[in-house]
Structure formats: structure tokens, C-alpha cells
C-alpha positions, 0 to 999 in steps of 0.5 A: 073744326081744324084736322091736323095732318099726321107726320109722315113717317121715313120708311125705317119707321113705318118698317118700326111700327109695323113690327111692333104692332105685330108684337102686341096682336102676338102678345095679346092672341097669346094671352086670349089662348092662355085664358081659353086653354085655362093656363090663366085665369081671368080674375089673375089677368084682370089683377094685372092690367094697370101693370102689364100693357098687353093686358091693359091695352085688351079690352075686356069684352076681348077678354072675357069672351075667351074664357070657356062658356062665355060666349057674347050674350053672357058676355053682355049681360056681366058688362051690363051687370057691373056697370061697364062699357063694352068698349072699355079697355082693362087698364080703364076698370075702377077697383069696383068694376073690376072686383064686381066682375070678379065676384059675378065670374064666380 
């Protein structure tokens, strides 16, 4: 089994990818917001997760926590249900999982 060593970043790096890290907590917490407060709807965020990274990157147990009356075991049990891993990211949903997860939101 070989580790390889990670590159040693300069300090204007690091400082980079500190801050962008920080950008995408920010997009995604403001997402989560926005589908808790209703200002978005799951079955719309879902539709867009190939084309936007802040939604693609979330996973969907993330995502589907945040809207109004799921809470983690209904959140498993419509997982579980349409066949996903809990671990699994929006950009990594089939048109099938995706489109039962909708219609079982429904």
C-alpha cells in the first residue's frame, strides 16, 4: 500500500483555500435556509444539483433534513425507500432516484 505525501501548500494558498472553503459552508448554510424558510423547494433544488456546485456538493440527507417536517427518521426511511445511500451527494442522484424521491416528497 503507498501513501503519497500531500504538496505543501505556500501560505497565499492555504490563505486561497481557506476562503473558498468558507465561501461554499456560506452557500451551502444559505441554501439549507432557503428550503427551511420555503423560499425554495426541494423537488426545484434537486432539479438543479448537476448544474450548480453548491448544490451538488450537499448531500442529500443535508438537504432533505432542512425541509419543514422531516426530521432523521423520515429522512432515513425516504432514503431507504427509493433506494439511496445516506452518504450520497445531489450531483451523484440517478433521474430515477431523484424523480422517486420527488414523488415520495409529494
Amino acid at each position: 500500500m503507498t501513501t503519497l505525501a500531500l504538496p505543501t501548500l505556500t501560505p497565499e494558498q492555504r490563505a486561497e483555500a481557506l476562503a473558498k472553503a468558507a465561501e461554499a459552508r456560506k452557500a451551502r448554510s444559505e441554501l439549507l435556509a432557503n428550503i427551511k424558510s420555503g423560499k425554495e423547494s426541494i423537488d426545484k433544488v434537486l432539479e438543479r444539483a448537476k448544474d450548480d456546485k453548491t448544490v451538488g456538493k450537499t448531500k442529500v440527507t443535508q438537504l432533505l433534513k432542512a425541509v419543514p417536517g422531516l426530521g432523521q427518521v423520515k429522512v432515513t426511511a425516504l432514503l431507504e425507500q427509493a433506494g439511496i445511500d445516506p452518504d450520497r451527494r445531489a450531483a451523484g442522484l440517478g433521474d430515477r432516484q431523484r424523480e422517486a424521491l420527488i414523488a415520495s416528497l409529494k
